[in-house]
C-alpha positions as CSV (number, residue, x, y, z in Angstrom):
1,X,29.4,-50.5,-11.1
2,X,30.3,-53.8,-12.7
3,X,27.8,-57.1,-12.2
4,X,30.5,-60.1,-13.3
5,X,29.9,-63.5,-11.9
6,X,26.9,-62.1,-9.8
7,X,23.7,-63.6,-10.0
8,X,20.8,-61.3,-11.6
9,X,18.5,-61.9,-8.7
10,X,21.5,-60.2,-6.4
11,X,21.9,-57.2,-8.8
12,X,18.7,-56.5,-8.8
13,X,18.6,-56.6,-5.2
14,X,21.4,-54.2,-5.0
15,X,20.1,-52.0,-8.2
16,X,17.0,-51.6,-5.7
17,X,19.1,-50.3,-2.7
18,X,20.9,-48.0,-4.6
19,X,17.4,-46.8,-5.9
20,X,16.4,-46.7,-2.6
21,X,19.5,-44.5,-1.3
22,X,19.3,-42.2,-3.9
23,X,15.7,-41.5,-2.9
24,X,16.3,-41.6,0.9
25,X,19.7,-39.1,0.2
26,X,17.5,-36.7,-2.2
27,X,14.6,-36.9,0.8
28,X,17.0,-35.8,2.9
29,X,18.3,-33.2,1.1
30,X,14.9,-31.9,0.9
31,X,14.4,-32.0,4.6
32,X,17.6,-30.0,5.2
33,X,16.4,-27.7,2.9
34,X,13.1,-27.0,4.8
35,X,15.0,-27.1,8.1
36,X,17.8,-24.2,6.5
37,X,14.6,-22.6,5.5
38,X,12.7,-22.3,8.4
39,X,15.8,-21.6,10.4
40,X,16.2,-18.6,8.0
41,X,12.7,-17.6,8.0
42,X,12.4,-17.7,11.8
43,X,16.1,-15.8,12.8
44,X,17.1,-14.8,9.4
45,X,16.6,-10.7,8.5
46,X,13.0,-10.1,7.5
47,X,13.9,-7.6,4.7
48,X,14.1,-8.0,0.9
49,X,17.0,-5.2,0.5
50,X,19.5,-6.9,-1.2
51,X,22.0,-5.5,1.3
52,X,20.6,-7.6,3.7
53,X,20.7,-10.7,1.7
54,X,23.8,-10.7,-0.2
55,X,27.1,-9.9,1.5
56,X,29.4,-6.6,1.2
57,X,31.8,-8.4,-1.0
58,X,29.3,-8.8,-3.8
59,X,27.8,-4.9,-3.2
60,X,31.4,-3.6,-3.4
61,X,31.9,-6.3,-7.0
62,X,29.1,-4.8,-8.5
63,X,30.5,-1.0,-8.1
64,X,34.1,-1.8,-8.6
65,X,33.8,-4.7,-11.7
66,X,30.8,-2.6,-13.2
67,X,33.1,-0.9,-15.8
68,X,34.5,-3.5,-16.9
69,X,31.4,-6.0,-16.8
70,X,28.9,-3.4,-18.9
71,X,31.6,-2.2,-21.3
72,X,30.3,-1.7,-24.7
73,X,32.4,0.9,-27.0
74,X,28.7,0.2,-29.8
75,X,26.8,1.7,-26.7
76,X,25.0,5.4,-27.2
77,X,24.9,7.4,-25.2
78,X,22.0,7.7,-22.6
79,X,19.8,10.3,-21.9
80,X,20.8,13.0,-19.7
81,X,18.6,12.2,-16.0
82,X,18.0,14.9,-13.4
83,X,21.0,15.3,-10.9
84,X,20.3,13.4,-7.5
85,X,21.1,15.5,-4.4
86,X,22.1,13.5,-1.1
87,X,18.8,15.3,1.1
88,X,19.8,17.3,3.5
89,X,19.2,16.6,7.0
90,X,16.6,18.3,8.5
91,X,16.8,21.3,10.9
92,X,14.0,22.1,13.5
93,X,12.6,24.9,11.2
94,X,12.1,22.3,8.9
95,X,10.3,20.0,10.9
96,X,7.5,22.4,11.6
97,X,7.8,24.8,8.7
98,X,4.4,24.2,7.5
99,X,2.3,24.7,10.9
100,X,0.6,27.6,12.2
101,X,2.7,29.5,14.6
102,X,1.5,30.9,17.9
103,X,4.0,33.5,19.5
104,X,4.7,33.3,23.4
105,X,5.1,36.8,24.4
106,X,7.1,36.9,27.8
107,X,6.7,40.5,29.2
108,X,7.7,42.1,32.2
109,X,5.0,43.4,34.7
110,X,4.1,47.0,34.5
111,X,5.7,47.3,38.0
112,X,8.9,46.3,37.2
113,X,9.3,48.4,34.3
114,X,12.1,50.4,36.4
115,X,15.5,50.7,35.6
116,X,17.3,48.8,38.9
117,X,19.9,52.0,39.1
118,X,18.3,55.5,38.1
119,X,14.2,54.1,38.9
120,X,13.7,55.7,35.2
121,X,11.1,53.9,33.2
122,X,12.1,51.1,30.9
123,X,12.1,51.2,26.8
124,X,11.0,48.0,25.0
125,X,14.2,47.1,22.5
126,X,11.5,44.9,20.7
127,X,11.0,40.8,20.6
128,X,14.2,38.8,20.9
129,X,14.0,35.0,20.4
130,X,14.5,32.6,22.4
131,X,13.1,28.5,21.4
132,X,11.0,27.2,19.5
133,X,8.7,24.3,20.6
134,X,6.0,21.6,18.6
135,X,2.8,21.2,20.9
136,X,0.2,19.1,20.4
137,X,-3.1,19.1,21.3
138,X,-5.0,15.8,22.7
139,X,-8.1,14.9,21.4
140,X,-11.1,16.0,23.4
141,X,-14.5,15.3,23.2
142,X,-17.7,17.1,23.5
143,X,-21.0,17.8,22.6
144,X,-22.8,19.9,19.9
145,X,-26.4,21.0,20.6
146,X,-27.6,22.2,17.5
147,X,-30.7,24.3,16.6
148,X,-32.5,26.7,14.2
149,X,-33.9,30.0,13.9
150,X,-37.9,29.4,11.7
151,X,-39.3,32.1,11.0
152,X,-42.8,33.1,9.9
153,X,-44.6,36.1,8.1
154,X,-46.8,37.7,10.3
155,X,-48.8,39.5,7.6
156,X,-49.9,36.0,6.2
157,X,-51.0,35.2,9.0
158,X,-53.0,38.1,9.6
159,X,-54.5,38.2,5.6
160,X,-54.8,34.4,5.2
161,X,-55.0,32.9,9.0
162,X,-52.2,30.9,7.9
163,X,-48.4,31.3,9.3
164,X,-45.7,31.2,6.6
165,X,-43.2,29.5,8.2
166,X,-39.5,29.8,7.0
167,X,-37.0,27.2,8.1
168,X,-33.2,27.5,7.1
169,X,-31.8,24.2,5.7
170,X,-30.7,21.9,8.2
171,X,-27.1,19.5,7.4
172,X,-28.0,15.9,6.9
173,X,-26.4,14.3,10.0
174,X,-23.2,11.9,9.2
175,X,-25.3,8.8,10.6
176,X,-29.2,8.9,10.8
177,X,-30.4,9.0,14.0
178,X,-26.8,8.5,16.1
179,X,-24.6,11.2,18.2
180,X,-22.1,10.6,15.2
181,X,-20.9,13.9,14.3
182,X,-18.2,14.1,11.0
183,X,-15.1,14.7,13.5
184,X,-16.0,11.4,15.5
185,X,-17.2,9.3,12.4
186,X,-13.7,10.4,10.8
187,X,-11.4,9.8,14.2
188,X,-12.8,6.1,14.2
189,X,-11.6,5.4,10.7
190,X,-8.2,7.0,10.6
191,X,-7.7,5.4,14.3
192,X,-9.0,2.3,12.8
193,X,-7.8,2.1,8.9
194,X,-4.9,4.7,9.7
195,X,-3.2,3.5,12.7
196,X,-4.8,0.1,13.6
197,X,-6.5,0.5,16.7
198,X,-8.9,-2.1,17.3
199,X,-12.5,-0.9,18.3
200,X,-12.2,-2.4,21.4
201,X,-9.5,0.0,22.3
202,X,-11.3,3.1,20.7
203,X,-14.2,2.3,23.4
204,X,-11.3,2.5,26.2
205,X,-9.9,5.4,24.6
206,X,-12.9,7.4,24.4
207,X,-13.8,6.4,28.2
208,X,-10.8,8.4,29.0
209,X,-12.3,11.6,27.3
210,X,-15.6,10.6,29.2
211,X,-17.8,9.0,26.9
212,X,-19.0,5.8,27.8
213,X,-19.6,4.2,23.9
214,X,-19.4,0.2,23.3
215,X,-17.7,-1.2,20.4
216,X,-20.9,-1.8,18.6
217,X,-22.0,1.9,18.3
218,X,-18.5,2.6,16.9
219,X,-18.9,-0.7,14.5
220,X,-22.4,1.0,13.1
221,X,-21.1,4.0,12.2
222,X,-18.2,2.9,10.7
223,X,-20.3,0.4,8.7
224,X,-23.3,3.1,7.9
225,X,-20.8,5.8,6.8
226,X,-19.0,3.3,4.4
227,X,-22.1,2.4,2.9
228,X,-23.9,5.7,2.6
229,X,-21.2,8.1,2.0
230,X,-18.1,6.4,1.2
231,X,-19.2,3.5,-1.5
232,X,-20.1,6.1,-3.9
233,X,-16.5,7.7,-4.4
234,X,-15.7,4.2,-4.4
235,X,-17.4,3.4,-7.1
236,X,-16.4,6.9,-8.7
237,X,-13.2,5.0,-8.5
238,X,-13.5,2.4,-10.1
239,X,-14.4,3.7,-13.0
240,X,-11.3,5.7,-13.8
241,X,-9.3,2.9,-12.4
242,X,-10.9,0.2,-15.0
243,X,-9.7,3.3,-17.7
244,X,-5.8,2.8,-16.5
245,X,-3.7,1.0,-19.2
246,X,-1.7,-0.5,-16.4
247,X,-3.8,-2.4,-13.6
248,X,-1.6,-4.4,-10.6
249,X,-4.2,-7.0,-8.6
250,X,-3.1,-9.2,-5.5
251,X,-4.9,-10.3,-2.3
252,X,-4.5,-11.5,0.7
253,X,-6.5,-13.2,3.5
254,X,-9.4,-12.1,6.1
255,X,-11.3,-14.3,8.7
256,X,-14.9,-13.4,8.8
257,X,-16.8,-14.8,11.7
258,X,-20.5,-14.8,10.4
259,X,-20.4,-15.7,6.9
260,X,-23.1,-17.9,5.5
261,X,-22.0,-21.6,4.5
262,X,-18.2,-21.1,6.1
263,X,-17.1,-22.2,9.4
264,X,-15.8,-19.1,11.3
265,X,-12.2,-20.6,10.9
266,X,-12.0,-20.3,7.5
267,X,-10.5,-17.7,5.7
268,X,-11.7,-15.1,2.9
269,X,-10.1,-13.2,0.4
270,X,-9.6,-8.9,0.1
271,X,-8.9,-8.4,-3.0
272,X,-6.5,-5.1,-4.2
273,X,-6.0,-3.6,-7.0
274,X,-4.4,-0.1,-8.1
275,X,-3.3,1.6,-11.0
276,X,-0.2,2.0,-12.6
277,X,2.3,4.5,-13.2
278,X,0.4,5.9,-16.4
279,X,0.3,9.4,-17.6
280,X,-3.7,11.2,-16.8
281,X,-4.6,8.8,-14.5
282,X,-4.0,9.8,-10.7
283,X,-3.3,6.5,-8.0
284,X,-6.5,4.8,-7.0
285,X,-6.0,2.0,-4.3
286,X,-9.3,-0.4,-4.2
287,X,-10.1,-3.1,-2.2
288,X,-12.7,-5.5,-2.5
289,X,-14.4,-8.3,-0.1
290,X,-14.9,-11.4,-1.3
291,X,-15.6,-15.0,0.4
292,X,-13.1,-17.5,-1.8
293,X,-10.1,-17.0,-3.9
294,X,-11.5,-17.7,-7.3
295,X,-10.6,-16.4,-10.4
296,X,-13.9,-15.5,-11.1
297,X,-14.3,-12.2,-8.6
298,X,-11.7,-10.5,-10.3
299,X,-12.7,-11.4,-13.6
300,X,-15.9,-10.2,-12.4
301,X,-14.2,-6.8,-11.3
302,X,-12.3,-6.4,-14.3
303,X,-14.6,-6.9,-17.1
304,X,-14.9,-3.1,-18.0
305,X,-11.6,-2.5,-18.6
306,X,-10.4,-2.9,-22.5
307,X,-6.7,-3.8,-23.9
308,X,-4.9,-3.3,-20.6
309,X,-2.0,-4.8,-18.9
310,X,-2.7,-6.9,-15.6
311,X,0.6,-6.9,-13.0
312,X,0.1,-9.7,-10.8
313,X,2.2,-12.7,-8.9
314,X,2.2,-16.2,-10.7
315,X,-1.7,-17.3,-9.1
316,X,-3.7,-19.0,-11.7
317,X,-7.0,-17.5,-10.9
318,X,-6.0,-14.4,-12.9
319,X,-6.0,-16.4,-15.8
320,X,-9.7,-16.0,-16.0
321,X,-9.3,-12.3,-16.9
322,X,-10.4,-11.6,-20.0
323,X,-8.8,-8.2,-22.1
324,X,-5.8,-7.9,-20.4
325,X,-1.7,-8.6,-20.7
326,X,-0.6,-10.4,-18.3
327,X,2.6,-9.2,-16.8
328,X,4.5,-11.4,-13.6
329,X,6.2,-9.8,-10.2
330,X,9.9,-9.9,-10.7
331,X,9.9,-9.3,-6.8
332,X,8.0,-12.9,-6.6
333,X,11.2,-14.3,-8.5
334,X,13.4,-12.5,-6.6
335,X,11.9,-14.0,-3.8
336,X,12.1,-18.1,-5.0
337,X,16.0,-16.9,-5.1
338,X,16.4,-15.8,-2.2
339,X,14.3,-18.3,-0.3
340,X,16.2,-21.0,-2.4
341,X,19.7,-19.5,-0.7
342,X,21.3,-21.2,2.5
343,X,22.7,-19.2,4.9
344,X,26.3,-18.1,4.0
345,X,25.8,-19.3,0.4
346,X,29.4,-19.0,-1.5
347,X,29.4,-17.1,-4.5
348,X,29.4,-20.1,-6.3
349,X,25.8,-21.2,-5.4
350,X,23.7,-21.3,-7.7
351,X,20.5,-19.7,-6.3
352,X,22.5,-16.7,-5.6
353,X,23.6,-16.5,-9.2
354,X,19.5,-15.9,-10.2
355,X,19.4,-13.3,-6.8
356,X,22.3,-11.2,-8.7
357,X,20.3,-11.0,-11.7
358,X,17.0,-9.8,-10.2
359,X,19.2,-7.6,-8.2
360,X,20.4,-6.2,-12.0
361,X,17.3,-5.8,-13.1
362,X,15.7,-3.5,-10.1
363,X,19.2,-1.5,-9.8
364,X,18.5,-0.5,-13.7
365,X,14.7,0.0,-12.5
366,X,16.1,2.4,-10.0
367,X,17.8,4.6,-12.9
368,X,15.1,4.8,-14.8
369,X,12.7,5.5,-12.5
370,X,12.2,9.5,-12.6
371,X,11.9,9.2,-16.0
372,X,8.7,9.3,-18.5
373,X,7.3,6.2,-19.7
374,X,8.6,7.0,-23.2
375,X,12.5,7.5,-21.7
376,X,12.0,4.3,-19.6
377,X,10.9,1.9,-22.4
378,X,13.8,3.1,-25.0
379,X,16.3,2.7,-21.9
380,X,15.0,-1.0,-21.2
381,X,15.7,-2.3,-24.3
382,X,19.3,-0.8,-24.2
383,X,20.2,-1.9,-20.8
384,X,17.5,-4.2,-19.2
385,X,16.8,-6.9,-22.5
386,X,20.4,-7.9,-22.3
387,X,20.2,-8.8,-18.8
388,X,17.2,-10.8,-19.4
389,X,18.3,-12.4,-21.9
390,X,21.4,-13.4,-20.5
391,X,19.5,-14.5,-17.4
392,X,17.1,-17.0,-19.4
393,X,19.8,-18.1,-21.4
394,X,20.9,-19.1,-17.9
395,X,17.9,-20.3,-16.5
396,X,17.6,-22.6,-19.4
397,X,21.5,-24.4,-19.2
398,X,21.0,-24.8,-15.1
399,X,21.3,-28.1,-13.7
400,X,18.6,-28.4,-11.1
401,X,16.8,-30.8,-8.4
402,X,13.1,-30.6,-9.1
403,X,11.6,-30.7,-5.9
404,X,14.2,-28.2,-4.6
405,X,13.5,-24.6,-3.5
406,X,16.2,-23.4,-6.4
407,X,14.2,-26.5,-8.9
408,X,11.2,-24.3,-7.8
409,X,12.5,-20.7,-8.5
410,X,14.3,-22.6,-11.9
411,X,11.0,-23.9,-12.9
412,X,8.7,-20.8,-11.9
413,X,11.0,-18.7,-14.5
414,X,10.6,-20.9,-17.4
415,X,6.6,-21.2,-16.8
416,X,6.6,-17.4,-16.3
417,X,9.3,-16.3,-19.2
418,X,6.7,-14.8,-21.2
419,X,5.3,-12.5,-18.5
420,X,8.3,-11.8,-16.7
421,X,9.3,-10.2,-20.1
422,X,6.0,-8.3,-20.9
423,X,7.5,-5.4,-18.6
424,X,9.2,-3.9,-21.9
425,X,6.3,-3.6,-24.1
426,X,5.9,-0.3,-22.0
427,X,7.7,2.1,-20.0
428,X,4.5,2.4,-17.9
429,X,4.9,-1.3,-16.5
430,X,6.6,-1.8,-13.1
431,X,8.2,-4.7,-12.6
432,X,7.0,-5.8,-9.5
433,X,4.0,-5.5,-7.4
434,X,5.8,-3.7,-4.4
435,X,3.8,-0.8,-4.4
436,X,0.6,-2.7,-4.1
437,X,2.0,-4.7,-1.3
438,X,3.1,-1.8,0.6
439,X,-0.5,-0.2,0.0
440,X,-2.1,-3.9,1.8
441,X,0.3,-4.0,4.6
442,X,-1.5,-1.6,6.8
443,X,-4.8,-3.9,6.2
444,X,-2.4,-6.8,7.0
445,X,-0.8,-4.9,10.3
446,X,-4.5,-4.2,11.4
447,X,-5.7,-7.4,10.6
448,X,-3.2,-8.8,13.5
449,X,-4.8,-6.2,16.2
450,X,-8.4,-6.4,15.3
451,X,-8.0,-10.1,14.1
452,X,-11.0,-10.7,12.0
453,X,-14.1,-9.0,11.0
454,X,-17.5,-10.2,12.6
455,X,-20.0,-10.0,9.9
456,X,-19.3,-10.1,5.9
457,X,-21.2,-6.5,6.2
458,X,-18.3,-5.5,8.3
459,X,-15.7,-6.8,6.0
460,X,-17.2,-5.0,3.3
461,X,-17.5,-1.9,5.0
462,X,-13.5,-2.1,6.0
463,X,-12.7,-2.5,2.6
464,X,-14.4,0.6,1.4
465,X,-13.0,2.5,4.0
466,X,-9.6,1.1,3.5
467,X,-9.9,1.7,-0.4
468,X,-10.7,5.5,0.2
469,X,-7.6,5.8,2.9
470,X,-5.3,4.2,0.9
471,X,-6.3,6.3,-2.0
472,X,-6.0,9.5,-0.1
473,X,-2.6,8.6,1.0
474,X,-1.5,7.9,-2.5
475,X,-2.4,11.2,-3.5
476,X,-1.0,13.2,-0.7
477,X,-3.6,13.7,1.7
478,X,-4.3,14.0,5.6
479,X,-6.2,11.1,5.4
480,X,-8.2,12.3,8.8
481,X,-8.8,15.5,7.2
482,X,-10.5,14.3,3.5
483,X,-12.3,12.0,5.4
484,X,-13.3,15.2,7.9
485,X,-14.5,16.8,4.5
486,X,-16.4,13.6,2.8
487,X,-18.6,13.6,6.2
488,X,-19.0,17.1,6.5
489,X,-20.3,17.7,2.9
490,X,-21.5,14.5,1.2
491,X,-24.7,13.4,3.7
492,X,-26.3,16.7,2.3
493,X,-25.3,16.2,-1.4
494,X,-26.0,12.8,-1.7
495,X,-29.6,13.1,0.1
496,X,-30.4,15.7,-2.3
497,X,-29.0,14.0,-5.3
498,X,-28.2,10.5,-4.9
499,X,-26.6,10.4,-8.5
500,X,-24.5,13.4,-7.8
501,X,-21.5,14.3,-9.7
502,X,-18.6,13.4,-7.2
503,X,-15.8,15.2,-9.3
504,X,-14.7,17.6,-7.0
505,X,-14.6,15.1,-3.8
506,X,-12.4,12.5,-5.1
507,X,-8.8,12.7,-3.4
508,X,-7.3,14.6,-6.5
509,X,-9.4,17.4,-7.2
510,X,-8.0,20.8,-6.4
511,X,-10.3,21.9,-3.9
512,X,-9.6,18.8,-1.7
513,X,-5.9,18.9,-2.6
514,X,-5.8,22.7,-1.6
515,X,-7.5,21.8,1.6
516,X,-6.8,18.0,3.3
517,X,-3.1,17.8,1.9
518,X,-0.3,16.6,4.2
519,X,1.4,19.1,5.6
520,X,4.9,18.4,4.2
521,X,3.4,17.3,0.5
522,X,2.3,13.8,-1.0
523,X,2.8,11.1,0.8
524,X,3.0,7.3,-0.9
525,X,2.9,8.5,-4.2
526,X,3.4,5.5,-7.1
527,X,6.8,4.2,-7.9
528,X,7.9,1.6,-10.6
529,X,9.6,0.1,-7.8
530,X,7.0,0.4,-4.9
């Protein structure tokens, strides 16, 4: 704009409301950003799936253009990957193939074993089939009385005067002192840990079987089995988790009521971490109570493990870990795009240029992702270091408003460059922290039941149990039925030998794989891709 003949104290007056404009227009683009954002967020669809987020013209571009987009005539050839087979759906045999079967015999009575014509007697042709049905059994409750048979020598007693009394060995009970047997200790955790029932709703459950128990009774066993029985395999654990070369951490929120120094508004942290997908060590899922989110408790957790890489989102506080890699959550970026897309967004937006990259990235991740860790690596630096490349040469040329959402997802790739590329030092290395998520959303899902925990004891207590469900899970277990087994069997061991060997209880040996798996195989086992 051109200034002739106008005084200087009028163009500054109108260089300032042009200032001003700008800052009121940007302002408002900001606000209509937020608005578009919280629209989204409150009606928009919940999932990540990229199917959800992007439109079918873009899913059907990237199979019809793919040809002529990844051509390379210098490419080699890749390494030959086990067929996949569309999964057949599932007949009712299949459903059930794995239970025990209890025939149904329908006979006719001995009286009417006549044939209706001649009155001769009738000749069984054999069984002939006629339906198949699943029953279930509802819970039930009762009582155990138990007792011992002591014996004594009576020749003792007549040599000596003194009875010899011989007592058999008597199971240490699950909780000291209570009517906890292991069945009832391990139906409040899975109904708790499992399925999210609330112990208020346990109490009304169990009043329906005809036991009047409060929600206190079911909150001491719960927090004396966790600490007796269950904090040792934790910590059994931990340290084969601390030997994994790949470690993923996050965390997430918890209210605890009574907690010393804290209002009981304000909110705590679990901690999680898990291993990675790394040859000789199985999936261990911890979590870990702690009153604040500094970078100091998992520092604090962390400090055994050696030369390791550490999979987290962008949060500072994991800076303070010492000995590790650290490697960012490409699902995190992901998410800044997609967060940073309005509704409808042409193809030509810009946000939803950085969403079709991610969206390369994990649709390579799912190729490689039946593949060893040696496979995977070589095949990332054929296929996947291109992409990235190309994407931060991208990120890098991008015009952008700072205090945008797309400034924010531009400006969270650049900070995060180096670890969002540390994925392929090693084929072992997921790229996102999906399948740690996935492990916290049942705590997140009961959190919204039960609300908040009452005493830090508590909370501490839930995270043990939570760390040895999750765990069993991982590793293909009924998690009712090793938790059936850990209260059946570790009371006596441990009171015995509080420094027992716990080998052969942790969710991976055979003995409890032979007897607590899930019917139909693992369940939740580890995946680059979560």
């Amino acid at each position: 704009m051109t200034f002739d003949g106008i005084p200087a104290p009028a163009i500054e007056y109108i260089t300032g409301l042009e200032n001003k404009l700008d800052q009121m227009q940007t302002r408002l683009d900001q606000l209509t950003e937020m608005l578009l954002l919280a629209q989204k967020a409150r009606f928009g669809s919940s999932s990540e799936q990229a199917k959800y987020i992007l439109d079918d013209n873009y899913l059907q571009e990237t199979l019809f253009n793919e040809a002529e987009a990844y051509a390379n005539e210098d490419e080699p050839e890749p390494v030959i990957v086990e067929k996949h087979e569309r999964k057949k759906k599932r007949t009712k045999e299949d459903l059930a193939k794995d239970l025990p079967i209890k025939e149904v015999i329908i006979d006719l009575p001995e009286a009417e074993r006549m044939c209706d014509i001649c009155e001769s007697g009738l000749k069984a042709l054999g069984k002939e089939f006629v339906r198949r049905e699943l029953c279930i059994i509802p819970a039930q409750a009762y009582v155990t009385e138990t007792y011992r048979i002591n014996y004594s020598c009576s020749d003792c007693l007549e040599e000596t005067d003194d009875a010899n009394i011989i007592k058999p060995d008597v199971p240490v009970a699950v909780v000291k002192r209570g009517m906890a047997s292991p069945s009832s200790a391990a139906h409040v955790m899975y109904q708790k840990f499992v399925n999210a029932m609330p112990l208020y709703r346990q109490a009304n459950d169990w009043a329906t079987f005809g036991v009047q128990i409060s929600r206190a009774t079911l909150s001491n066993w719960i927090i004396y089995t966790s600490d007796k029985w269950l904090w040792p395999l934790w910590k059994a654990m931990k340290a084969l988790l601390l030997q994994s070369q790949v470690i993923l951490a996050d965390e997430t929120t918890v209210q605890v009521l009574k907690e010393a120094e804290k209002t009981p508004q304000s909110k705590s942290q679990m901690w999680a971490y898990c291993t990675g997908d790394v040859e000789n060590i199985p999936p261990i899922v911890l979590f870990e109570y702690q009153p604040s989110r500094s970078g100091d408790h998992p520092k604090e957790f962390l400090k055994d493990a050696k030369d390791y890489f550490l999979l987290t989102d962008a949060y500072k506080g994991y800076n303070a870990v010492e000995n590790a890699t650290r490697c960012s959550c490409w699902q995190h970026m992901r998410r800044k795009f997609t967060d940073a897309m309005p509704k409808d967004a042409p193809k030509t937006n810009t946000a939803r240029t950085g969403l079709e990259f991610c969206q390369k990235l994990f649709m390579l991740e799912r190729k490689f992702e039946k593949m060893n860790s040696a496979e995977r690596y070589e095949q990332r630096l054929i296929h996947t270091k291109p992409v990235l490349d190309e994407f931060f040469t991208w990120v890098e040329s991008v015009n952008f408003l700072a205090q945008s959402k797309f400034g924010e997802a531009i400006t969270y790739a650049i900070n995060q460059k180096k670890a969002l590329s540390v994925f392929l030092l090693n084929g072992s290395i997921a790229i996102s922290t999906n399948y740690l998520e996935n492990k916290i959303r049942p705590f997140a899902v009961g959190r919204k039941n039960w609300l908040f925990s009452d005493t830090v004891s508590g909370a501490k207590s839930s995270a043990i149990a939570y760390s040895i469900v999750q765990t069993a899970i991982a590793n293909g277990l009924n998690p009712y039925q090793y938790l059936l087994h850990i209260f059946t069997a570790l009371p006596t061991v441990l009171t015995k030998n509080p420094d027992a060997d716990l080998t052969d209880y942790l969710p991976w040996a055979e003995t409890i794989q032979k007897e607590c798996k899930y019917a139909h195989g693992a369940q939740g086992q580890l995946s680059l891709l979560g």
